[in-house]
BAPA-140941 format. One line per 10 residues: their letters; for each residue z negated, y, x negated of N, C-alpha, C, O, CB. Coordinates in steps of 0.02 Angstrom, whole numbers, plus 50000, padded with zeros to 5 digits. Glycine has a CB too. Layout:
N
a = Z:Y:X:Z:Y:X:Z:Y:X:Z:Y:X:Z:Y:X ~ ...
END
This chain:
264
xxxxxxxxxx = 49170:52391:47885:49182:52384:47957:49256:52372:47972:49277:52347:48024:49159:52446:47994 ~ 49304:52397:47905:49381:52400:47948:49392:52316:47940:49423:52283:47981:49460:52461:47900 ~ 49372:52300:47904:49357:52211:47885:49365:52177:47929:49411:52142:47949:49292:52185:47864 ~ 49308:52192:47947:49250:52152:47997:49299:52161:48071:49301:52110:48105:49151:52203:48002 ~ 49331:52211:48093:49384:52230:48138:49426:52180:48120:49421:52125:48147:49415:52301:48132 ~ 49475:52193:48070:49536:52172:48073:49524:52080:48077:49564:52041:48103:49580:52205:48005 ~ 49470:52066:48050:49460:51987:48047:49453:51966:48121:49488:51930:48156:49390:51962:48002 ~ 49394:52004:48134:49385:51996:48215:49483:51992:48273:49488:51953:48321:49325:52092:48240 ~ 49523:52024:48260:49578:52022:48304:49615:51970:48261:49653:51939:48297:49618:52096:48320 ~ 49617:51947:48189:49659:51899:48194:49622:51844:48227:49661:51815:48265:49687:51883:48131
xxxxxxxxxx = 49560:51815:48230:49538:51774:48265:49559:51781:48338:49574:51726:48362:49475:51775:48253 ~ 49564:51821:48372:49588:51851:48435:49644:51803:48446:49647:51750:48477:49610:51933:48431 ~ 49682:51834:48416:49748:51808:48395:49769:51736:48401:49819:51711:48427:49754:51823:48330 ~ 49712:51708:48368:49740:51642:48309:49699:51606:48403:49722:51551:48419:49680:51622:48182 ~ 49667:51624:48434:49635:51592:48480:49685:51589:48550:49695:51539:48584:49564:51627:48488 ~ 49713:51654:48562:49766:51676:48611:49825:51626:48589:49862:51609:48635:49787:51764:48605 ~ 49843:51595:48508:49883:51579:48507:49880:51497:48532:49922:51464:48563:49903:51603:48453 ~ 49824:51481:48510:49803:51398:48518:49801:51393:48598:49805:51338:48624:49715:51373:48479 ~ 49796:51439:48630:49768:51424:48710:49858:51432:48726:49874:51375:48745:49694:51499:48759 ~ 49919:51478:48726:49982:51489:48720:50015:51397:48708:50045:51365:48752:49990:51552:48650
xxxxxxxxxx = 50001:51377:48647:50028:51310:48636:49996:51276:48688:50031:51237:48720:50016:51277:48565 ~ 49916:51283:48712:49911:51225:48734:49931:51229:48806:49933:51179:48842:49847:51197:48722 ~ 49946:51283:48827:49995:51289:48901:50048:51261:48906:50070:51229:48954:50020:51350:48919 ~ 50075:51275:48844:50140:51236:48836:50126:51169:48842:50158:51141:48886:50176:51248:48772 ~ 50087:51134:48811:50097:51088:48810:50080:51052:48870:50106:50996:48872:50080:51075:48764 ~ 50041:51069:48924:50009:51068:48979:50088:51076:49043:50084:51060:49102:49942:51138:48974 ~ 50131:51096:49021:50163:51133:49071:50262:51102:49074:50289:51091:49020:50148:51227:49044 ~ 50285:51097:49114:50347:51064:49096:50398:51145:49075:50397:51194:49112:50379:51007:49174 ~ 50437:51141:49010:50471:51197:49000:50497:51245:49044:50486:51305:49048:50511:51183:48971 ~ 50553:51189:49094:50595:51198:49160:50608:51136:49209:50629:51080:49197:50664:51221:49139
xxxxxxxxxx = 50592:51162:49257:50562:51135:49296:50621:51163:49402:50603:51197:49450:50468:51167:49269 ~ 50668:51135:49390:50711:51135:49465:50676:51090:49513:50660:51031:49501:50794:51105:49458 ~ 50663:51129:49584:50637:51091:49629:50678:51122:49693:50687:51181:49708:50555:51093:49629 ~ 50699:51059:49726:50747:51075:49808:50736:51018:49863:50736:50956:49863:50846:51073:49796 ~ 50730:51052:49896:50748:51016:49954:50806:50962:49975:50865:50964:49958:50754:51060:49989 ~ 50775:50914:50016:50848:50869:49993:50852:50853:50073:50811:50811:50091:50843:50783:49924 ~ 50889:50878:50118:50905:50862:50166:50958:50800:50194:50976:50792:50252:50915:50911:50177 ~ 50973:50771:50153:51016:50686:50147:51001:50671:50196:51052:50677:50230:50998:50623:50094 ~ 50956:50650:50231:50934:50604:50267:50934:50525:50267:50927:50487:50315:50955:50621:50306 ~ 50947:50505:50172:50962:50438:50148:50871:50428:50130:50828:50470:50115:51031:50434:50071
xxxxxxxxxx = 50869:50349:50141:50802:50319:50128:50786:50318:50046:50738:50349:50022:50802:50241:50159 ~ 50839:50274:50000:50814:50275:49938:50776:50347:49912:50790:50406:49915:50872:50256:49896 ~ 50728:50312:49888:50682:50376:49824:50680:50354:49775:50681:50293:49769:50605:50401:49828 ~ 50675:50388:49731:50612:50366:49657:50595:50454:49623:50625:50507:49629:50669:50294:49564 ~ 50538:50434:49588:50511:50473:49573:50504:50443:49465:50489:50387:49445:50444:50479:49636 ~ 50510:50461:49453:50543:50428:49372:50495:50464:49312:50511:50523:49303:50646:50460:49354 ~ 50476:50457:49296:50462:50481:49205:50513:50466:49141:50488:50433:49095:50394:50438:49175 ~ 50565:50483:49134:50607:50506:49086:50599:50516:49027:50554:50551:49005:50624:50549:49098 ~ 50652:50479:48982:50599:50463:48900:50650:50554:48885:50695:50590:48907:50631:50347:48815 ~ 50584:50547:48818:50602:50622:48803:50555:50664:48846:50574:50721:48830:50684:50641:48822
xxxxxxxxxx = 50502:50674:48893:50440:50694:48894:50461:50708:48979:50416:50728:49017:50412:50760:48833 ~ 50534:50695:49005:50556:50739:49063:50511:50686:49124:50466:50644:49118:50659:50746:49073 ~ 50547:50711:49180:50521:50693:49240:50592:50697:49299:50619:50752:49301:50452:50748:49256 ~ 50610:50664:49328:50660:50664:49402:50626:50641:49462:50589:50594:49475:50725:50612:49398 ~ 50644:50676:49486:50628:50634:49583:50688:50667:49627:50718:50720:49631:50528:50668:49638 ~ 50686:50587:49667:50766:50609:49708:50742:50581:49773:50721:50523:49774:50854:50566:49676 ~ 50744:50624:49833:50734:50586:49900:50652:50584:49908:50623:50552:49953:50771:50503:49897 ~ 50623:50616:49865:50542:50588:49858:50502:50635:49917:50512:50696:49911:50501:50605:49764 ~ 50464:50616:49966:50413:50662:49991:50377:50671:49951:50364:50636:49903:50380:50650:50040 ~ 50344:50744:49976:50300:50765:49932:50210:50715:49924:50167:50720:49881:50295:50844:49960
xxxxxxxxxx = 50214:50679:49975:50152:50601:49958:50193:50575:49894:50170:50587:49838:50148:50516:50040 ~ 50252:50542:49900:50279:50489:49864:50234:50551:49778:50180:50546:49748:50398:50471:49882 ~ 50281:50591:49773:50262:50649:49706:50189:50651:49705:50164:50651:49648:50292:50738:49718 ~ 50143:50652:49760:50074:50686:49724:50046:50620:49706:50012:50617:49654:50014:50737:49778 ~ 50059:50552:49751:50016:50494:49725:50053:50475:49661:50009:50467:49619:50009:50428:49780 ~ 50105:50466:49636:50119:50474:49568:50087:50517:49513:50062:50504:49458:50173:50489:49570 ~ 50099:50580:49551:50043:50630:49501:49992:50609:49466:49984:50612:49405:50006:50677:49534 ~ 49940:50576:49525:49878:50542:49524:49853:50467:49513:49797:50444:49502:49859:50556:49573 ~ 49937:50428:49524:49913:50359:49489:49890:50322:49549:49863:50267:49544:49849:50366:49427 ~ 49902:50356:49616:49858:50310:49658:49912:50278:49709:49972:50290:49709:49794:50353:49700
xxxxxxxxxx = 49872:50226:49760:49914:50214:49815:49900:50286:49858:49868:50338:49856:49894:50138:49855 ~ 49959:50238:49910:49950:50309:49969:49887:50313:50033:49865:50357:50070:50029:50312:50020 ~ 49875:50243:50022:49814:50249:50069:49756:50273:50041:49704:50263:50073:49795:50187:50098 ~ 49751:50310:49977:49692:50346:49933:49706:50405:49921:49688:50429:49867:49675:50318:49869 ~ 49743:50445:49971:49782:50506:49980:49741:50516:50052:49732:50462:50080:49877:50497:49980 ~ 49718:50566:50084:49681:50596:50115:49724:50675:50130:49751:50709:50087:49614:50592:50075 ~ 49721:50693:50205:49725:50772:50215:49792:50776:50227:49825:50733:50256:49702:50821:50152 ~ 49813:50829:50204:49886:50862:50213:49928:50869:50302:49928:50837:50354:49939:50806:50160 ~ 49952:50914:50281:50003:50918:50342:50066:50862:50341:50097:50834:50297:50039:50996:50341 ~ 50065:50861:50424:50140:50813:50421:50195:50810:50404:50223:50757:50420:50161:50799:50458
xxxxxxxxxx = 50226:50848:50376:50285:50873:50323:50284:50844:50266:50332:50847:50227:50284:50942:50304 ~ 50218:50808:50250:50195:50789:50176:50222:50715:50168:50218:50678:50119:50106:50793:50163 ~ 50252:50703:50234:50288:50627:50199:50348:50612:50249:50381:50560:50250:50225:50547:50199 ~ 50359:50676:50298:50427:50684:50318:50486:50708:50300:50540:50683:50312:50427:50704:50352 ~ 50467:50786:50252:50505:50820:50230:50525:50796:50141:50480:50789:50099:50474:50887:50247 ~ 50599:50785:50127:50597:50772:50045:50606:50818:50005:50616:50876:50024:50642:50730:50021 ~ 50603:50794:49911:50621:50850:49874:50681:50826:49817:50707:50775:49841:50552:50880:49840 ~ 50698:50835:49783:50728:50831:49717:50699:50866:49639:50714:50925:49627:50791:50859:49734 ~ 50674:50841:49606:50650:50874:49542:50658:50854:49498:50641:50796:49487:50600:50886:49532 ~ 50691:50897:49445:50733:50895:49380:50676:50935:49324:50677:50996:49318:50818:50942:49390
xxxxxxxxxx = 50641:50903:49297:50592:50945:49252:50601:50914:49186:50606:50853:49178:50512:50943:49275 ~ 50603:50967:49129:50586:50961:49073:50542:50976:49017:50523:51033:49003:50613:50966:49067 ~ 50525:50910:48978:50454:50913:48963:50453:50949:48886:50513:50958:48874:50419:50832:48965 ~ 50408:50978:48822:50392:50989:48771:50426:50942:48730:50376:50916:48706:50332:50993:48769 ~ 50468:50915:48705:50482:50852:48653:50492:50783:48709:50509:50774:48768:50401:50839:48588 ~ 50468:50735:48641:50440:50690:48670:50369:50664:48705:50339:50613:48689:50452:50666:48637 ~ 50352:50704:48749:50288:50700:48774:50268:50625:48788:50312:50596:48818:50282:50742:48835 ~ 50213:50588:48774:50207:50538:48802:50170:50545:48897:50143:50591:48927:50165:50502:48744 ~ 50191:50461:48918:50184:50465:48983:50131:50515:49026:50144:50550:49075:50174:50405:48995 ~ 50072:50506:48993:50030:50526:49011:50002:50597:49019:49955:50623:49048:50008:50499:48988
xxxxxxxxxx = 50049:50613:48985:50072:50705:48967:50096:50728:49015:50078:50784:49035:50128:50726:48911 ~ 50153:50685:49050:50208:50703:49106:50172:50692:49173:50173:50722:49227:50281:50652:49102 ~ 50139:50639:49150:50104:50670:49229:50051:50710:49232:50031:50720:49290:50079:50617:49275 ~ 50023:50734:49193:49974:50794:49198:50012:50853:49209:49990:50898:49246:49930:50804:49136 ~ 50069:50856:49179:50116:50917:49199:50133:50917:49254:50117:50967:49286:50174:50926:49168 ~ 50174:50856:49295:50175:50857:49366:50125:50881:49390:50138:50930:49424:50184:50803:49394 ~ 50044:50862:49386:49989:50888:49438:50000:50988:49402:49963:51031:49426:49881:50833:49420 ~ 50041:51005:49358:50007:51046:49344:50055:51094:49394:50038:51146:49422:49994:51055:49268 ~ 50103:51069:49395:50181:51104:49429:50166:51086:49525:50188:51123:49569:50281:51040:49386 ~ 50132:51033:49535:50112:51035:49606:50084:51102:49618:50110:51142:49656:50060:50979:49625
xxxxxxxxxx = 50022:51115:49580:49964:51164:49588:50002:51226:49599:49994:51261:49649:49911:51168:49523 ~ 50057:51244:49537:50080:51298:49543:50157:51331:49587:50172:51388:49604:50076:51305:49483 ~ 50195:51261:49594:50237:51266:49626:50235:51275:49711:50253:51319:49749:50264:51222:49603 ~ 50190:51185:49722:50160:51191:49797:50088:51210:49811:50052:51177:49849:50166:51126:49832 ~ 50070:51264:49778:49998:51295:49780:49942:51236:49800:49900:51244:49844:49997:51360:49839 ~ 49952:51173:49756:49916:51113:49777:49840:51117:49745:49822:51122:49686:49958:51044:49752 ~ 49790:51110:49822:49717:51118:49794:49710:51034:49805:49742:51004:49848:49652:51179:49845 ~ 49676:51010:49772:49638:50944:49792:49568:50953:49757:49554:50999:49719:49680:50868:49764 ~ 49513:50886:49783:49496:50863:49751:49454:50796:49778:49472:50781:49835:49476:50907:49720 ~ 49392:50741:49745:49391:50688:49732:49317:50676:49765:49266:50702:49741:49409:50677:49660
xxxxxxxxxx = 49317:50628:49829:49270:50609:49840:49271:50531:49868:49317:50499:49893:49248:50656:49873 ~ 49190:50511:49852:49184:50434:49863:49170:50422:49939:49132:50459:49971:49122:50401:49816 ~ 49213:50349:49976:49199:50344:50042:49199:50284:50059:49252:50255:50045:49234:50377:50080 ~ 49145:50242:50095:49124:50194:50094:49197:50143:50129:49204:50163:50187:49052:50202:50129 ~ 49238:50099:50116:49275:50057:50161:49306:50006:50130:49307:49997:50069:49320:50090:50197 ~ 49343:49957:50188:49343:49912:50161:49409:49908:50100:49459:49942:50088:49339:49867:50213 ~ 49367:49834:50065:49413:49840:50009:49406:49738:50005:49369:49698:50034:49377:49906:49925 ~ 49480:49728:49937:49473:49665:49903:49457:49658:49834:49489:49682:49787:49525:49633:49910 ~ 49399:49618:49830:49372:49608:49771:49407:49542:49725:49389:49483:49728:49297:49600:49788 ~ 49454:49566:49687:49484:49523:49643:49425:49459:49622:49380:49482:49587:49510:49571:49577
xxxxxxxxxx = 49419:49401:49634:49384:49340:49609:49391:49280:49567:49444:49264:49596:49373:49320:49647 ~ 49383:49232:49524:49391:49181:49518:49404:49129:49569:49347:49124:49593:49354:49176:49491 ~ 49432:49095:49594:49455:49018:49630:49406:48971:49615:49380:48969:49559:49529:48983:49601 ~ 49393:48939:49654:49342:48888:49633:49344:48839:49573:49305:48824:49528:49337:48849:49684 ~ 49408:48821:49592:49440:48792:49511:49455:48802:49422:49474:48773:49372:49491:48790:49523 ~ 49423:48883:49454:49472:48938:49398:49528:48965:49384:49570:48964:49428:49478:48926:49353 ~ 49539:48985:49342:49591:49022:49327:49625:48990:49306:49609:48948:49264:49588:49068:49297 ~ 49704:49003:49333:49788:48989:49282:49811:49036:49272:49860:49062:49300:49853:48950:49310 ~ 49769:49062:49216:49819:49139:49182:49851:49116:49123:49810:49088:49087:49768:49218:49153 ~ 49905:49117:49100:49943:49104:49031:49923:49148:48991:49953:49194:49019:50017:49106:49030
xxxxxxxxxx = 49888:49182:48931:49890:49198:48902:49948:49247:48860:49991:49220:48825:49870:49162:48899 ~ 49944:49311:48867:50029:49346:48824:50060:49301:48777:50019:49279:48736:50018:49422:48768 ~ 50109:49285:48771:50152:49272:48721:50224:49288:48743:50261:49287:48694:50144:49202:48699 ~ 50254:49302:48793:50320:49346:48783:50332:49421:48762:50296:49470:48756:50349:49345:48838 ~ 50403:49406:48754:50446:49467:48733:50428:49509:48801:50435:49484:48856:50539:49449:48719 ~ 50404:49573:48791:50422:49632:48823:50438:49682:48792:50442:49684:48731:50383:49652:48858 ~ 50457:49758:48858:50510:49789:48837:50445:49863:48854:50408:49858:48903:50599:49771:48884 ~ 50441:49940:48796:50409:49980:48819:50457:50014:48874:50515:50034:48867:50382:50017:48766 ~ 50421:50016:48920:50430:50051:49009:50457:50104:48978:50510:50123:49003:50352:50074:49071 ~ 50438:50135:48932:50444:50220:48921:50521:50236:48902:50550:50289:48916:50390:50251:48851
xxxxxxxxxx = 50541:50194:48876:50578:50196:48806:50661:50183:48864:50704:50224:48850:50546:50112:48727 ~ 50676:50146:48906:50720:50099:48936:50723:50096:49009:50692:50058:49046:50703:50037:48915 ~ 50777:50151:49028:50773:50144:49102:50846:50137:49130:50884:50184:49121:50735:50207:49135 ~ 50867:50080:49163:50800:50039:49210:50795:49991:49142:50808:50008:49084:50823:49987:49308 ~ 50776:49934:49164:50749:49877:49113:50818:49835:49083:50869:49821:49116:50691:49817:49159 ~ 50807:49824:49030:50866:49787:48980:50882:49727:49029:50943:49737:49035:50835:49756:48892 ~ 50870:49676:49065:50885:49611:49110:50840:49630:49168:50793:49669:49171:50863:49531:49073 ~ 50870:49590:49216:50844:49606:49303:50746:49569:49295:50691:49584:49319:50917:49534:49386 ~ 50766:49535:49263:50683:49495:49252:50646:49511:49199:50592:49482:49186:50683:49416:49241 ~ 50681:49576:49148:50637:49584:49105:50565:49610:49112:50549:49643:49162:50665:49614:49069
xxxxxxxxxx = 50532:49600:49074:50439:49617:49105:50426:49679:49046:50443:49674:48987:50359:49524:49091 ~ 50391:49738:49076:50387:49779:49057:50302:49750:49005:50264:49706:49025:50399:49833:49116 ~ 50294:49787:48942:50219:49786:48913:50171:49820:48962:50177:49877:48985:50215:49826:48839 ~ 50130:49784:48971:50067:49822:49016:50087:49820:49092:50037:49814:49127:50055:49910:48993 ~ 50130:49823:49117:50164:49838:49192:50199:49792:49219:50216:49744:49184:50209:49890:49195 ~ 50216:49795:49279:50261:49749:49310:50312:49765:49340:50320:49818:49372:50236:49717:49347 ~ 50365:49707:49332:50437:49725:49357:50431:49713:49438:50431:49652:49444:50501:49672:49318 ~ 50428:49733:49482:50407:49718:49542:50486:49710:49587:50527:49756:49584:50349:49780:49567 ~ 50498:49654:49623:50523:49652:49692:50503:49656:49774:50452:49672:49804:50543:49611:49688 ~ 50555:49639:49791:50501:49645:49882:50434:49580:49898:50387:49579:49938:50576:49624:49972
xxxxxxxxxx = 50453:49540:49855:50410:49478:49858:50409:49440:49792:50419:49380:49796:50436:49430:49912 ~ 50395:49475:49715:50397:49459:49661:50352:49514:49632:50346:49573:49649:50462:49450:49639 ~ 50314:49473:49571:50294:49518:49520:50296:49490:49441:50261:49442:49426:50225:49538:49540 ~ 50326:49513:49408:50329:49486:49333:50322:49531:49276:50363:49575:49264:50391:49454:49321 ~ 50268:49518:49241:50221:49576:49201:50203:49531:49151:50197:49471:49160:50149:49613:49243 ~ 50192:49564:49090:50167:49525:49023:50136:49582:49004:50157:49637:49022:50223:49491:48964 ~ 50064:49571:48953:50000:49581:48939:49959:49628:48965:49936:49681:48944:49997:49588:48888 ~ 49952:49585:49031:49916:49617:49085:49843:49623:49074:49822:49576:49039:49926:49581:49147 ~ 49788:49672:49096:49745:49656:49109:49710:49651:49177:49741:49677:49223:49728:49677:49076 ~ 49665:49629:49189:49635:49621:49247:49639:49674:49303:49665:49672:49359:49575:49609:49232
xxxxxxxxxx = 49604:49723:49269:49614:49812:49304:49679:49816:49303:49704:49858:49340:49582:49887:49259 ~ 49713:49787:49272:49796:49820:49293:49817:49784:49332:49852:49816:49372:49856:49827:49241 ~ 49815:49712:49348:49821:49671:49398:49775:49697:49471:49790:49660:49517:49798:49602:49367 ~ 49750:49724:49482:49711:49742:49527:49730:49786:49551:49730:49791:49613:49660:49750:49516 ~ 49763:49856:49492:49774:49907:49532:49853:49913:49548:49877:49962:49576:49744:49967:49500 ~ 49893:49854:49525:49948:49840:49558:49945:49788:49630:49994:49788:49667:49989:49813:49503 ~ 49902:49756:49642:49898:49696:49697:49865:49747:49757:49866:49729:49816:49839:49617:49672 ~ 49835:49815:49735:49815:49884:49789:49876:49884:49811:49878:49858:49867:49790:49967:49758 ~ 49952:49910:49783:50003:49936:49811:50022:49890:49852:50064:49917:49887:50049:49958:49771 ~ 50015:49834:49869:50065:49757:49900:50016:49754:49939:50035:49756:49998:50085:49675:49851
xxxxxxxxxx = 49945:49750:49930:49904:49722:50006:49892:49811:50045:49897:49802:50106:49796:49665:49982 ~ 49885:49855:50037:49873:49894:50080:49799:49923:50067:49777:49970:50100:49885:49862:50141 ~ 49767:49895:50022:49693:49900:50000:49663:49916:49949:49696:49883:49908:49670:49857:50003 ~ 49631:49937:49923:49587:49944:49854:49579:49868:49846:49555:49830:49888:49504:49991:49860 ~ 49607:49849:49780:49576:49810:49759:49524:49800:49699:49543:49831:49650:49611:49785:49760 ~ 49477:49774:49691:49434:49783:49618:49429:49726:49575:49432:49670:49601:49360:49802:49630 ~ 49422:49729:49523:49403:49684:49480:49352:49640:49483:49338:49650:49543:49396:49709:49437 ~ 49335:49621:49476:49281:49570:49485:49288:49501:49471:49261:49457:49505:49262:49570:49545 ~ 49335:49488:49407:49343:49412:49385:49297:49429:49328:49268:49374:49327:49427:49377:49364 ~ 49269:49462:49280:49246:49456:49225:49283:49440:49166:49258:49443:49109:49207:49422:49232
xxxxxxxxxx = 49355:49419:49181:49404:49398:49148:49430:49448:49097:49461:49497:49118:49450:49378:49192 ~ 49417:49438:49022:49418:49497:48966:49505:49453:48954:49524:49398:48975:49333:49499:48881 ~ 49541:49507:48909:49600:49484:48884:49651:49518:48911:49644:49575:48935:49609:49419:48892 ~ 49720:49479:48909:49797:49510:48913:49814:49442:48934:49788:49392:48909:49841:49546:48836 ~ 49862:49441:48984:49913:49367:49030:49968:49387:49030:49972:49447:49040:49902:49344:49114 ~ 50034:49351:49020:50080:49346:49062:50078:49333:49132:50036:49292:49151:50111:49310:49042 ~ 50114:49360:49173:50086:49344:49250:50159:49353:49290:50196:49402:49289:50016:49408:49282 ~ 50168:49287:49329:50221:49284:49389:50179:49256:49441:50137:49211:49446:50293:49237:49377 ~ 50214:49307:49482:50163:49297:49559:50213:49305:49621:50222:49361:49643:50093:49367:49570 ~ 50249:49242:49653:50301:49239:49716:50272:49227:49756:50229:49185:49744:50355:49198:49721
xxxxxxxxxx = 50275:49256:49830:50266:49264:49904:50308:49291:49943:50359:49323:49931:50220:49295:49917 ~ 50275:49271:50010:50326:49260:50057:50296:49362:50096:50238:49379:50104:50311:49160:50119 ~ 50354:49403:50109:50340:49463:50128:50321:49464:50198:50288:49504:50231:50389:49503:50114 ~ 50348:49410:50211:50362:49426:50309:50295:49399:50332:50290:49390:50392:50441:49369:50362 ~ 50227:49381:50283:50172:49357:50310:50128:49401:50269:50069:49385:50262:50162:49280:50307 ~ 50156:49466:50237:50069:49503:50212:50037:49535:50259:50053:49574:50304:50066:49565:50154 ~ 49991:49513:50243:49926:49536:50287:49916:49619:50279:49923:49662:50235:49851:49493:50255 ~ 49891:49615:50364:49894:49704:50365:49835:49738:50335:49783:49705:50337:49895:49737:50443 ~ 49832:49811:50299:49786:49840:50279:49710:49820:50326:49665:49782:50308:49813:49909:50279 ~ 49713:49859:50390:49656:49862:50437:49632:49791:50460:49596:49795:50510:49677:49902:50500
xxxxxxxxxx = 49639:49738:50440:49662:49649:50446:49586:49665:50428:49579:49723:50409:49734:49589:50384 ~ 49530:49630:50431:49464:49613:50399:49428:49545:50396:49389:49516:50358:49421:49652:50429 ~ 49459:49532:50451:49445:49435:50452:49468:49419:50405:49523:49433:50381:49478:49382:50506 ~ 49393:49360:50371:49423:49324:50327:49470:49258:50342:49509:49234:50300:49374:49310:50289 ~ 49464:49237:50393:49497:49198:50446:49569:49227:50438:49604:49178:50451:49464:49207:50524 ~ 49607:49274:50426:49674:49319:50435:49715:49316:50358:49768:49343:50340:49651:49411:50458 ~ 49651:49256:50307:49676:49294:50220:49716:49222:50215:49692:49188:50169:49593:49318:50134 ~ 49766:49191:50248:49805:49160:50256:49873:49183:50236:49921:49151:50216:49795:49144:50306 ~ 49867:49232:50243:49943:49264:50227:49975:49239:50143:49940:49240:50093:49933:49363:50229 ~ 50036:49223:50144:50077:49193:50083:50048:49234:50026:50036:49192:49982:50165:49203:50088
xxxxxxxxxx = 50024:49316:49996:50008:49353:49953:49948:49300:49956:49955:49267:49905:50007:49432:49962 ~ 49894:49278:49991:49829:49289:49986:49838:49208:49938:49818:49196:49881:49776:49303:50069 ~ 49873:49167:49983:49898:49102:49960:49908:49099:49880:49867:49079:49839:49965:49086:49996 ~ 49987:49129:49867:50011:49134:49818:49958:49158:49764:49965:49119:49718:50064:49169:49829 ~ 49908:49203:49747:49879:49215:49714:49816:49180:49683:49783:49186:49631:49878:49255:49732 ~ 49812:49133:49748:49768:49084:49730:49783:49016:49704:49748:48985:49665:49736:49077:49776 ~ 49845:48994:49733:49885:48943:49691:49910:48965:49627:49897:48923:49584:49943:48921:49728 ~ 49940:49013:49608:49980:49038:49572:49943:49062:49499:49955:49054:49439:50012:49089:49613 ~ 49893:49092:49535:49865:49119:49475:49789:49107:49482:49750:49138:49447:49883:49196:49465 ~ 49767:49057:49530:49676:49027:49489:49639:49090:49533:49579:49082:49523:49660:49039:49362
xxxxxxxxxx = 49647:49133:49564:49614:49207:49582:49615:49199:49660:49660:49170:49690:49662:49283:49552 ~ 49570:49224:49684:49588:49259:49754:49550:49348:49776:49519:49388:49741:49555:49194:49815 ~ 49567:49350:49839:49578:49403:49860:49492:49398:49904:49485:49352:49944:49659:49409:49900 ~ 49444:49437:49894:49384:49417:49934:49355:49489:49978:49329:49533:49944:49322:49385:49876 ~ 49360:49501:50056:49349:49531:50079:49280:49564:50080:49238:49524:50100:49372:49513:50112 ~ 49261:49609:50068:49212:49663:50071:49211:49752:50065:49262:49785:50057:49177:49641:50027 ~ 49158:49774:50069:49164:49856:50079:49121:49865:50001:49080:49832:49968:49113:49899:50169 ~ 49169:49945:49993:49139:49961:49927:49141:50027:49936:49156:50046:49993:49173:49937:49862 ~ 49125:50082:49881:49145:50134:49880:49220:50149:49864:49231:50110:49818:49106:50157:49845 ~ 49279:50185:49876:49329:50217:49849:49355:50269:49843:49378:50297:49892:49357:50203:49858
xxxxxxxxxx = 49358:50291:49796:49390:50370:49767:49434:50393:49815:49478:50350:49821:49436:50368:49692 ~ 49442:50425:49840:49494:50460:49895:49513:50527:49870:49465:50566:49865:49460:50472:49973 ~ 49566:50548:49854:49601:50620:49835:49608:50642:49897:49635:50602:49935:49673:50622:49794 ~ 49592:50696:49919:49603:50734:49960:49598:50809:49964:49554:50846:49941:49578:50711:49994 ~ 49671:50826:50010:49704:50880:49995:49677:50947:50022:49688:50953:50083:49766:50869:50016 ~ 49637:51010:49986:49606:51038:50017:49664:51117:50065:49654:51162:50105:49545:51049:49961 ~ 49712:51094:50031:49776:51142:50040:49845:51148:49983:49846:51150:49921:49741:51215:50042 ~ 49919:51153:50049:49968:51143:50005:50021:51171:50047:50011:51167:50108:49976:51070:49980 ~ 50090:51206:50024:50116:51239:50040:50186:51198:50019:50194:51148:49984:50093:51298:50021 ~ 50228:51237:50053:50305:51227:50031:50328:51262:49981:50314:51322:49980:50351:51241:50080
xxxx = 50366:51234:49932:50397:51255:49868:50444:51316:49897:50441:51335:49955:50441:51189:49826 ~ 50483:51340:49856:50517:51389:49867:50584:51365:49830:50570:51376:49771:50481:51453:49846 ~ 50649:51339:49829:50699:51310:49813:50720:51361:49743:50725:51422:49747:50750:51303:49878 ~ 50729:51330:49694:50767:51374:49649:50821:51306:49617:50864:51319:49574:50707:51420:49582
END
């Protein structure tokens, strides 16, 4: 029996210890969060090679839809403070955590810092369904040099194109080995909308896409009569695709409760 004991608590042990690492690894080491009363516009909200994380000027929307990967119109709930009031956050991660690490730690440091509840439901509205052009497609195929996002901040040249992502301006996008879903869920942030996939189009592109800003079409816009705007244009000249109005289901995060940090 004293055996059968002592085996039994190192297992204890050896289990307390695996759940210990995996907090850690779940969790940013140290982690400074303040208030930033500036009253200056620039933000960013950053992932930091070496596993860290910064945000400067960021409301707490700008931080949670990062958390979550989404636009802000797929953000639901919260009080009005949630994209009036800013923060500053200096966090550091386990090693080299990869990206995807760092932002699970962010949702994990929302939860515990700004006592953030959410969660995930589907709601019928409108959206753009990424399409083929009648003509087809002018996608180039990958063959440039890109640079890993992770590794290099900001980017080695003003036009360099990140792998997988895009270097974005106010009326520019330049990205190499894109896929479709990633083209989609970047052309969400610029029109105001869910956009979806729906070319059938398998593979990786280089992709430059110029328009005119002072004519994008507004989110609540639904006429197809209104998809005139230079984005709707440009994407269809430019790249063989257009933008096709209809209603779908979309994921909406929404906030069931959230509080103010406490400055340290």
């Amino acid at each position: 029996m004293k055996f059968v004991f002592t085996a039994a608590l190192f297992l204890v042990a050896m289990v307390g210890a695996q759940v210990q690492a995996q907090r850690r690894d779940e969790s940013f080491e140290v982690a400074s969060i303040k208030p930033n009363n500036s009253g200056e516009n620039p933000y960013y909200v950053r992932i930091v090679p070496g596993g860290n994380l910064r945000a400067l000027n960021a409301s707490l929307q700008a931080i949670i839809t990062t958390a979550y990967q989404i636009p802000d119109f797929e953000l639901a709930g919260g009080p009005a403070w949630l994209t009036t009031e800013k923060w500053d956050i200096e966090a550091k991660g386990p090693g080299a955590a990869p990206p995807q690490q760092v932002l699970e730690m962010l949702r994990a440091l929302l939860a515990e810092r700004f006592q953030l509840k959410v969660h995930t439901e589907s709601r019928q509205m409108p959206i753009y369904a990424l399409v083929v052009a009648k003509n087809g497609p002018k996608l180039e195929p990958s063959h440039l040099e890109c640079f890993d996002p992770t590794a290099r901040i900001p980017p080695p040249t003003p036009n360099a194109r990140p792998c997988g992502g895009f270097n974005r301006g106010p009326a520019q996008m330049l990205g190499a080995r894109i896929a479709m879903p990633g083209l989609a869920k970047t052309l969400s942030k610029i029109a105001g909308r869910t956009v979806v996939d729906k070319t059938g189009i398998e593979g990786t592109y280089d992709v430059a896409l110029n328009w005119n800003p002072d004519e994008l079409l507004q989110p609540d816009r639904d006429s197809a009569a209104s998809e005139s705007a230079s984005l709707f244009t440009a994407i269809q000249e430019q790249l063989g695709l257009r933008l096709e109005v209809q209603r779908g289901l979309v994921d909406i995060l929404v906030i069931d409760s959230v509080a103010r940090a406490s400055a340290n």
